[in-house]
N, C-alpha and C positions, 0 to 999 in steps of 0.2 A: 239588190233583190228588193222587189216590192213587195209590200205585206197587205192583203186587202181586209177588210173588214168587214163584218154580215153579222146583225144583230136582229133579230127577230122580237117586233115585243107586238104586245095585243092592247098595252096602251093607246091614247090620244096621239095625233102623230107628231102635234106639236110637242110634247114629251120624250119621244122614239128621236126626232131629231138634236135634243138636246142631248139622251143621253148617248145617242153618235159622236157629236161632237167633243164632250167629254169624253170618250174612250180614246178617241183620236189626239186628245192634249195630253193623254196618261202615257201614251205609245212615245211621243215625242220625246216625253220627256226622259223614260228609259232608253230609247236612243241615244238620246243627248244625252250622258250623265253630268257633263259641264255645266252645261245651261241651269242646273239646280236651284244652284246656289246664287243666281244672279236678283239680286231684289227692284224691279224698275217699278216708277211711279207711274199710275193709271188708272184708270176707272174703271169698273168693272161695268162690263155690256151689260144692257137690259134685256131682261126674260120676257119681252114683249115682242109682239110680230112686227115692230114698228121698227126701220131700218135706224142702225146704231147711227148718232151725232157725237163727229170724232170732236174732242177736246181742244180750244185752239190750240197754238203754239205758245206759249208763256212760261212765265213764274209760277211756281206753287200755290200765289195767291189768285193767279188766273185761272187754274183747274182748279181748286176749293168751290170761286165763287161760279164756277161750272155745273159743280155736282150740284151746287146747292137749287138748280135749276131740274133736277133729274124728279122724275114722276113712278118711278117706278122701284125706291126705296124701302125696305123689307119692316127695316126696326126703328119703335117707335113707342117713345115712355107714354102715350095715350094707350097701346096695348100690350104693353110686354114690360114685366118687373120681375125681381127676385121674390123670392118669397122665403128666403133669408134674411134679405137686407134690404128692407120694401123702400130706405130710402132712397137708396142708390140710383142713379139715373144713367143711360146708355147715353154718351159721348164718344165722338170722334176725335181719334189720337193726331197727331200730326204727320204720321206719318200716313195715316190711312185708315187704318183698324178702329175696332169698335169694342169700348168696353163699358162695363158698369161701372161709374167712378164717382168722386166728388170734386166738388172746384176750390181750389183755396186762393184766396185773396192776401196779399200781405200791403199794407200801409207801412213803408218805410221814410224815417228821416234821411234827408237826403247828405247833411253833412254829419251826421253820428253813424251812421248806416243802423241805427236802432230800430227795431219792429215795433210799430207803434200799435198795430193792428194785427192779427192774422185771423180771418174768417175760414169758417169752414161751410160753403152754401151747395145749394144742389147741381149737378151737372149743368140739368138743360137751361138755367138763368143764364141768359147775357153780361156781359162784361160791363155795357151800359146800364144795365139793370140795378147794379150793386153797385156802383162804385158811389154815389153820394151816401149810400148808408153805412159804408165801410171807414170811409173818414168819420163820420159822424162818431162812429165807434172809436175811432183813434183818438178824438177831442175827447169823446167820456173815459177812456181810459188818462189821459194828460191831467184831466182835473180829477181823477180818483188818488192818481198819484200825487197832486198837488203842486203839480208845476203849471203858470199861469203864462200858459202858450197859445195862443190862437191857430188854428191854420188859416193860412192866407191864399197858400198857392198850392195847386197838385196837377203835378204831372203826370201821363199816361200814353199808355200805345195808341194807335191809332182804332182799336180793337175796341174802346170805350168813348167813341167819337159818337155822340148822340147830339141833335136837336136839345131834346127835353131834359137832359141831362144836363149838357154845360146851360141852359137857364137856370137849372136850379140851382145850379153850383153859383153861377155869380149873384143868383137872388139872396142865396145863404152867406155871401159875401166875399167865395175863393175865386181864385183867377185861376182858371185853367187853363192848361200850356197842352193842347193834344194837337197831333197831327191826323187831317183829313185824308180819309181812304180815296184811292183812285173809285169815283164815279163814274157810270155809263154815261150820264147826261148832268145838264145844269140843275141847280136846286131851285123849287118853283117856289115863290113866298106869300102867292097870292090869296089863299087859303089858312095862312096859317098867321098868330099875331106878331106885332114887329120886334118886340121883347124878342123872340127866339132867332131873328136873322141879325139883329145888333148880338146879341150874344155870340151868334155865328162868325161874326166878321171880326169882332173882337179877338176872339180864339185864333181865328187866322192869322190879325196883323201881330198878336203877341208870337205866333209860331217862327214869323218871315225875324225876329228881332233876333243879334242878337243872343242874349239871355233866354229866350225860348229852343235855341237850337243848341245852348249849353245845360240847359235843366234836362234836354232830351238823350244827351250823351250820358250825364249821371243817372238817368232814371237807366237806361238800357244798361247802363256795368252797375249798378247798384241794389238797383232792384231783382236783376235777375240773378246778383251773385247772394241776395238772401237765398232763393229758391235753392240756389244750387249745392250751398252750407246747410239747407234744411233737412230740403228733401233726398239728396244725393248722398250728402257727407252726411247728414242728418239720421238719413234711414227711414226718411216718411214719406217717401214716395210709393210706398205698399202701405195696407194697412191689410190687417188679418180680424180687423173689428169690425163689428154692425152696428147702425145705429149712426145721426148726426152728432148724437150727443158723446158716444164713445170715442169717436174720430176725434172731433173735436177736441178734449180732453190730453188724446195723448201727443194732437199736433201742437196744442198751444205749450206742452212739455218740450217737444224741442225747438219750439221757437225760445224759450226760457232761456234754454240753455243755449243757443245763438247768441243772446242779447248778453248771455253773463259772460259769454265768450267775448264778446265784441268788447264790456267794461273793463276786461283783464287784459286785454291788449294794450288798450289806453293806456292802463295803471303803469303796467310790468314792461310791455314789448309784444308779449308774447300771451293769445287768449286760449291757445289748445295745447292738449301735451302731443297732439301730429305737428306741430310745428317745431318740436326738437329734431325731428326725424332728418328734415337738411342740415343740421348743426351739430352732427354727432360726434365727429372731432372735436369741436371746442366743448363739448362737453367730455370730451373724456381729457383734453388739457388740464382744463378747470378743475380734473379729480386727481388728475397727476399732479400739480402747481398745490393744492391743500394738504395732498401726503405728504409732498416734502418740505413743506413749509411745519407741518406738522412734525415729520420726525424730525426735524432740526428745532424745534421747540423742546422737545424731549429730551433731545443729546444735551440742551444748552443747561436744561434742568438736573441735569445726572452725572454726567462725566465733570465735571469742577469740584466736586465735593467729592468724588470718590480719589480722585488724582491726588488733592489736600488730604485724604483720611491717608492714602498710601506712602505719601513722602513725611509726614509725621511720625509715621511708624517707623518709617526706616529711620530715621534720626533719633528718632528712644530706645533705638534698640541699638545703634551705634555708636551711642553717647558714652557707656562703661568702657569701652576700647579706646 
């Protein structure tokens, strides 16, 4: 059985046709009750008369830098804020969605896995934006602490691959180990000074070495398993606070306690009390093995002098017969 549909409105028609077609995606959908639940990655059509341009075929990174070509995008921190949390800036999640958020940056040692850094900056800054001020920050934190450590080298995704960036990184003196995003076209130099394409090609031939493509392994398990003890095991990947300064505050509290975790690992074995959780048997050996080491301590203490008080007796008191 077909079901037709007839909607009447006194709307614009370009209006009247959308919201046809939305009744028609709501119908389906109660049809299908399966289909619900199925979550597929895509783009969402544009509200223009202009015929949709489908997405090519790709990776994730291929539809991102898709959308980022789209003109007909709704939200936009030049016009829309909270007015709760005027810092907060509207960022796209990875999966798609759009929220008010903040960005946190973490500068990690790469053989302590210690946070040397954790930033709390605004959404819509780039990756390439912050990242030399971020070290900058890990160096002032190394000499507050008073350890006379240089950074020399910093690794990063391919997400913080800047021109103007690795310049100033090697002009401040670090060597940067980042990997080049797939480009549309060649990079043009003729406009720009030679300082930034010897930087560029630097960066490259350290990537192809190599020690480049082993700092890039540790940065990817190291760096993101900070995030994942922060913000996951951590519990700060919400915040219920306003303010850069509040955030900030109670992020840099569990980065603390990551880093005291990470020292007691070192020391002991063991830097969290979830890390007994797989070793529950030997920990209840261990409590078995001290009881009884325990009440044989006790017995060796008690029973020898009361056996001597008992066989004494019996001999004074059998001694007149």
């Amino acid at each position: 059985m077909r079901r037709q549909i007839v909607a009447t409105c006194t709307a614009p028609r370009d209006v009247c046709e959308r919201l046809q077609v939305e009744i028609i995606r709501l119908v389906r959908i109660f049809e299908h009750p399966q289909s619900r639940g199925r979550q597929k990655r895509r783009l969402p059509r544009g509200r223009t008369r202009q015929p949709f341009r489908r997405p090519p075929e790709g990776s994730d990174e291929d539809v991102r830098r898709f959308d980022k070509g789209r003109k007909d995008k709704k939200v936009s921190n030049n016009e829309w804020f909270a007015p709760n949390d005027p810092d907060a800036r509207i960022t796209q999640m990875k999966d798609g969605r759009t929220h008010l958020a903040y960005k946190a940056e973490h500068v990690v040692d790469l053989e302590s896995e210690l946070i040397l850094a954790a930033e709390i900056l605004s959404a819509d800054q780039g990756d390439a934006q912050t990242l030399v001020d971020s070290v900058v920050a890990a160096q002032e934190n190394l000499k507050q602490a008073k350890i006379d450590v240089e950074i020399e080298e910093v690794a990063a995704d391919k997400g913080y691959h800047s021109t103007a960036t690795i310049e100033l990184s090697d002009d401040l003196g670090m060597r940067t180990y980042i990997p080049e995003p797939k480009l549309p076209h060649r990079r043009k130099w003729a406009e720009k000074p030679s300082e930034f394409q010897r930087a560029v090609y630097e960066n490259r031939r350290r990537m192809r070495r190599a020690k480049g493509k082993r700092l890039g392994r540790l940065r990817s398990e190291r760096v993101e398993r900070s995030f994942a003890h922060v913000c996951d095991t951590g519990g700060a990947r919400r915040s219920w606070l306003t303010g850069t300064i509040d955030v900030t505050k109670r992020y840099l509290i569990a980065v603390a306690a990551h880093n005291l975790g990470r020292i007691l690992r070192k020391l002991f074995g063991i830097g969290k009390p979830k890390a007994l959780q797989g070793s529950s048997s030997l920990v209840i050996l261990a409590y078995l093995l001290v009881r009884a080491c325990r009440r044989a301590f006790m017995n060796s203490l008690k029973r020898p002098r009361a056996i001597i008080d008992h066989r004494a007796l019996r001999r004074t008191c059998a001694a007149p017969w």
